[in-house]
C-alpha positions as CSV (number, residue, x, y, z in Angstrom):
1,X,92.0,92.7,73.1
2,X,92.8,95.2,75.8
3,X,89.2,96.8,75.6
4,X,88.0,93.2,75.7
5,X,90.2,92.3,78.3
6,X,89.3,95.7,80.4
7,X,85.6,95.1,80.3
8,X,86.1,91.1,81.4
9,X,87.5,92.5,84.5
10,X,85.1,94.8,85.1
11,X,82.2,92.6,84.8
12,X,84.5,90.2,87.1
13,X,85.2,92.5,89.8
14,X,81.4,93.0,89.8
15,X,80.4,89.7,90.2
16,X,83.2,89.0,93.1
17,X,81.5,92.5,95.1
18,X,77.9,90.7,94.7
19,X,79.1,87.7,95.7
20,X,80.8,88.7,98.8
21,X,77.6,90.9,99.4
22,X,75.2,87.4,99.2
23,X,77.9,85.6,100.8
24,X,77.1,88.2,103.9
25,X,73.7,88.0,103.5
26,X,73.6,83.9,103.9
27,X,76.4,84.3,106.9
28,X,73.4,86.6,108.2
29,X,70.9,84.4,107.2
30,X,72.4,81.5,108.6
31,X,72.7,83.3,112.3
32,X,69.4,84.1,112.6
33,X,68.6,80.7,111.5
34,X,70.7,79.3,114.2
35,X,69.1,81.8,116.3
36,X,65.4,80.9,115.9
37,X,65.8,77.3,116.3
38,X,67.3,77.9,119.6
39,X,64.8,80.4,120.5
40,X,61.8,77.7,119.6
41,X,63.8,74.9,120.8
42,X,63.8,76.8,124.3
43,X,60.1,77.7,124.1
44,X,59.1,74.3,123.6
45,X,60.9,73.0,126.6
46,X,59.6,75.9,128.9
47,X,56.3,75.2,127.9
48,X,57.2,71.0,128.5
49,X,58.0,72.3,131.9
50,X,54.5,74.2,133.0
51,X,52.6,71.1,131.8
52,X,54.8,68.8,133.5
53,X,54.2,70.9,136.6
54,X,50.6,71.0,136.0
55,X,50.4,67.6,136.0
56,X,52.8,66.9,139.2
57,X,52.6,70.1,141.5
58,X,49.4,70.2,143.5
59,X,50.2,74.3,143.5
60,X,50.1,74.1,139.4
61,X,47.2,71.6,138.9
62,X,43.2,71.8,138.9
63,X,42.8,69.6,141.5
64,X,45.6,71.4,143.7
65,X,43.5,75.0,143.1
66,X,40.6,73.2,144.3
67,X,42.3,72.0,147.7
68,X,44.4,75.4,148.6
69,X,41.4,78.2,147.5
70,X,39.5,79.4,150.0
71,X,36.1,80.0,147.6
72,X,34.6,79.1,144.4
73,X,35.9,82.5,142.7
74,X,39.1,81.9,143.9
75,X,39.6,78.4,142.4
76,X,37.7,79.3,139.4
77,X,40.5,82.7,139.0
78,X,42.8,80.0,139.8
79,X,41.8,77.9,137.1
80,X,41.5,80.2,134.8
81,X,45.0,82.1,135.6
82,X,46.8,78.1,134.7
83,X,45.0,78.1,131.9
84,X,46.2,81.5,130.8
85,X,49.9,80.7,130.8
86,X,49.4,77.3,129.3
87,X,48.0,79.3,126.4
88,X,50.4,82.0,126.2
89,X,53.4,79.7,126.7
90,X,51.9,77.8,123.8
91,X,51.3,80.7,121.8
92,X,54.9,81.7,122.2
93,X,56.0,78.3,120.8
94,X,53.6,78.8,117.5
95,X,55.5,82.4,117.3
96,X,59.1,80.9,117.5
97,X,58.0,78.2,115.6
98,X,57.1,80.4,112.5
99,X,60.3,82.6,113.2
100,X,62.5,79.3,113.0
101,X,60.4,78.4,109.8
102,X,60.8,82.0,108.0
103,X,64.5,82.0,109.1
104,X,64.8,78.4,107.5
105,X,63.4,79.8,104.4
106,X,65.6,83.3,104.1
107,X,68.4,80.6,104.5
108,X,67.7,78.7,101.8
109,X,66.6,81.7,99.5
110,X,70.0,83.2,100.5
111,X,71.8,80.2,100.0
112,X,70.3,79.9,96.5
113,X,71.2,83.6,95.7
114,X,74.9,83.2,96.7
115,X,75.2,80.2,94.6
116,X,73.6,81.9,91.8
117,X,76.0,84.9,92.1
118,X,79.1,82.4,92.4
119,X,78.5,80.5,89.7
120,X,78.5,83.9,87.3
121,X,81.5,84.9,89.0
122,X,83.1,81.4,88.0
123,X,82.0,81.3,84.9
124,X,83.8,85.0,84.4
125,X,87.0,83.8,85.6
126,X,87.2,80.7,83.1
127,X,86.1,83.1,80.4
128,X,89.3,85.3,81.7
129,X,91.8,82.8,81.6
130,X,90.7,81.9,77.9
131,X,91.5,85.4,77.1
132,X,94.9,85.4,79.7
133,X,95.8,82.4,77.6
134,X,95.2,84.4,74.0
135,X,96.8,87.4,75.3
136,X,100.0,85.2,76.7
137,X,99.8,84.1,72.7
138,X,100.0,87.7,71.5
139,X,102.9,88.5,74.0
140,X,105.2,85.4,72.7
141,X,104.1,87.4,69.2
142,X,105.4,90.5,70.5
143,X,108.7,88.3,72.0
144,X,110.0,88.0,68.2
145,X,110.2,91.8,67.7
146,X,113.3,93.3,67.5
147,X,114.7,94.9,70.9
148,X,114.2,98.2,68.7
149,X,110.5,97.3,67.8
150,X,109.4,96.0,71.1
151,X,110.9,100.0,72.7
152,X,108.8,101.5,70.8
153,X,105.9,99.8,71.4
154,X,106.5,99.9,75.6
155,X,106.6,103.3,75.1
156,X,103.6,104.2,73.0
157,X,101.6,106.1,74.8
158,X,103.5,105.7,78.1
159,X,105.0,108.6,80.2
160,X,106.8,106.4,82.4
161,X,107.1,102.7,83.8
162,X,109.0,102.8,87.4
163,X,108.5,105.2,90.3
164,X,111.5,106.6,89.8
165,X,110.8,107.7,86.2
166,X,107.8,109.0,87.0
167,X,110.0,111.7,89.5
168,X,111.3,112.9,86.5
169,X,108.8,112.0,83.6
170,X,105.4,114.2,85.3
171,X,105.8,117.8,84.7
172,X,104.7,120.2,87.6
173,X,101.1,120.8,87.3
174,X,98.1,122.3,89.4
175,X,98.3,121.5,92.9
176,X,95.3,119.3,93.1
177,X,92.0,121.1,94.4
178,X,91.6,119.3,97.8
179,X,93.7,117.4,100.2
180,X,91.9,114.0,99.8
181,X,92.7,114.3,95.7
182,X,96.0,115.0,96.5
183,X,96.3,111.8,98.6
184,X,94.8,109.8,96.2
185,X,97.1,111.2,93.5
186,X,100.5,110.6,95.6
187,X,99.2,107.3,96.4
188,X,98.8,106.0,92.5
189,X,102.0,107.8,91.5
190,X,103.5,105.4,94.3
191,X,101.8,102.1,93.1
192,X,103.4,102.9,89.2
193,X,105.4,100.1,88.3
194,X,103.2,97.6,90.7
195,X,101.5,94.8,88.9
196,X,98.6,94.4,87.0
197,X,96.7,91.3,88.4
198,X,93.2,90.5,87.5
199,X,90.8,91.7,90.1
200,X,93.6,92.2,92.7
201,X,93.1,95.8,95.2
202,X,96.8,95.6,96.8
203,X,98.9,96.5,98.2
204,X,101.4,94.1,95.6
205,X,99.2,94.6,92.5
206,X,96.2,96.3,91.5
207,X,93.5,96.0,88.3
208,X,92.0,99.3,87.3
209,X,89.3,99.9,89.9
210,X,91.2,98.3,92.2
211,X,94.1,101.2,92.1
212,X,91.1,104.0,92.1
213,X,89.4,102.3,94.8
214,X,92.9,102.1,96.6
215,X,94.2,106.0,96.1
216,X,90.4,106.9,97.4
217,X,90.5,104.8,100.0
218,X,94.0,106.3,101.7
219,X,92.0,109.5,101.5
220,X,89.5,108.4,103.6
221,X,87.1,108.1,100.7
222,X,85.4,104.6,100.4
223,X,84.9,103.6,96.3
224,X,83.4,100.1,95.0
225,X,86.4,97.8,93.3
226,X,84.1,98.6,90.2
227,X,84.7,100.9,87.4
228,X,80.9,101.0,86.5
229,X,80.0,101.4,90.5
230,X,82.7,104.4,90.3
231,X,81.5,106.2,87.9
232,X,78.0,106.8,89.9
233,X,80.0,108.2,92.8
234,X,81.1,111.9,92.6
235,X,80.1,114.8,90.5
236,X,80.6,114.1,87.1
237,X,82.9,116.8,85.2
238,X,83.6,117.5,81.0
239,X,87.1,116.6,79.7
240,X,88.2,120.1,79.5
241,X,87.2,120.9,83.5
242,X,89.8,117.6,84.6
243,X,91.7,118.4,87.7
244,X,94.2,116.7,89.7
245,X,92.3,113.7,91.4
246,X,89.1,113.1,88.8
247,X,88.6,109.7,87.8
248,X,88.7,108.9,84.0
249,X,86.3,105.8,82.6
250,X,86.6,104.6,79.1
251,X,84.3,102.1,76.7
252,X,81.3,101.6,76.5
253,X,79.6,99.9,78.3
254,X,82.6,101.2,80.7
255,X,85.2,99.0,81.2
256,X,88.7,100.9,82.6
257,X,89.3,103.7,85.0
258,X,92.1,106.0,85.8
259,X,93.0,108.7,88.0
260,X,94.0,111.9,86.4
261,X,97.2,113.6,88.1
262,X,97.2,116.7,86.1
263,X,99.1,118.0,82.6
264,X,97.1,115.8,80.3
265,X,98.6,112.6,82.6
266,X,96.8,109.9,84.3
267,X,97.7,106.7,86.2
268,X,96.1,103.5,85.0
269,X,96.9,100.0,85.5
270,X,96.2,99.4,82.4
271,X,95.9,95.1,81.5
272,X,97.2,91.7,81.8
273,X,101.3,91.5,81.1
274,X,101.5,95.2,81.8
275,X,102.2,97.3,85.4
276,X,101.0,100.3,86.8
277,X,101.8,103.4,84.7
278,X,101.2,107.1,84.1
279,X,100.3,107.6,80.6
280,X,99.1,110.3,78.2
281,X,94.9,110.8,78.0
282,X,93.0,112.4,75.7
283,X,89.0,113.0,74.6
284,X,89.0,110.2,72.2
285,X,90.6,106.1,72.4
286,X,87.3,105.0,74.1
287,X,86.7,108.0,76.7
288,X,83.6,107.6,78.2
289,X,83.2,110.6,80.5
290,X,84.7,111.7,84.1
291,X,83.7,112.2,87.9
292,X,85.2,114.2,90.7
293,X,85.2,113.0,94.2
294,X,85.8,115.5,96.5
């Protein structure tokens, strides 16, 4: 159920990043929209204005070119010249015209698209509260253990569960290889304890990419709240070559990241019911692979 619950999330916190990225796309959309409908609108009324003139200003008129030139050239270059900006000015309109069309269009396309996107993004958050609700079920299970029972199972594979546990749980390890690792690092080890909320980033609660992205991010580094968008960033490393910083993906297709800390330890926020911990990590239990950052 956790593996299930892990790669729900995942998929979620996808669908939320290409939702916002659509929902900037039709906010764009809808600006230049906005944008060309004003520019035609003002075309139009420009060129209203040179035929109205035309029509009432002996100076803009045929008949007035014939009256003020002083030759037949001259009223013919006359002429000709009112003719000219009649044409341009109505070619502009057919150009702002077809921009306020296209920009119609790329509204509606990007409309479409964000809706699209949305409605997966919905339809992944009912799915998750279906499985909130079974995994609420298998916590009242875990409710009518013993106080014995339900110890031990807290503390299976779990180094520590409050900040000030984790003082004197972690062993002294490596220094990490590079400043922004290190930040990222201190800033996990000070989340543990925090939350786990579904597709929250902080700074109250965190799901798993949402931690990773977080402890990057106080380094300066900018990560997607996406475990499968992680695992692309970076240089990816071999179990046995994990320092102090590397981020640790698990299932397949991957569904949960960590930040190793060092000493076989990582911090990982883990799944619904449960807060921000450090726990123990090894090559097997669903390890996918690993990246370093920096």
């Amino acid at each position: 159920m956790a593996v299930q619950s892990s790669q729900l999330t995942e998929k979620y916190d996808r669908a939320q990043t290409d939702v916002s990225a659509k929902q900037s796309a039709a906010n764009l959309a809808q600006r230049q929209a906005v944008q060309a409908a004003a520019a035609f609108k003002a075309a139009r009324a420009r060129l209203s204005e040179v035929v109205v003139a035309q029509y009432e200003s002996p100076a803009f008129s045929s008949t007035g070119a014939l009256l003020t030139s002083d030759s037949g050239q001259q009223y013919l270059d006359t002429v000709s010249n009112l003719n000219l900006i009649s044409t341009n000015r109505g070619d502009v309109v057919v150009q702002f015209d077809a921009a306020a069309k296209a920009s119609a269009v790329a509204k509606k396309s990007a409309a479409a698209a964000l809706a699209v996107a949305t409605k997966t993004r919905d339809s992944l958050n009912a799915q998750r509260t279906t499985l909130a609700q079974s995994i609420a079920k298998y916590q009242g299970l875990l409710a009518t253990l013993t106080a014995v029972q339900q110890t031990a199972y807290r503390n299976t594979n779990t180094v520590a569960d409050t900040a000030v546990a984790v003082k004197a749980a972690v062993p002294v390890t490596a220094p990490a290889p590079t400043a922004a690792a290190g930040k990222a690092v201190a800033f996990a080890l000070a989340q543990v304890g925090k939350p786990y909320v579904f597709g929250a980033g902080g700074p109250g609660a965190y799901d798993c990419s949402g931690l990773t992205s977080a402890a990057y991010a106080s380094a300066g580094i900018s990560l997607p709240h996406s475990a499968e968008g992680q695992y692309s960033y970076g240089t990816h490393v071999s179990f046995g070559q994990l320092e102090p910083g590397d981020l640790i993906f698990l299932y397949h297709p991957i569904g949960h990241v960590e930040i190793y800390i060092g000493g076989g330890l990582a911090v990982s926020a883990p799944t619904s019911g449960e807060n921000v911990k450090v726990i123990t990590v090894s090559a097997g239990d669903g390890y996918t692979g690993a990246t370093r950052l920096t």
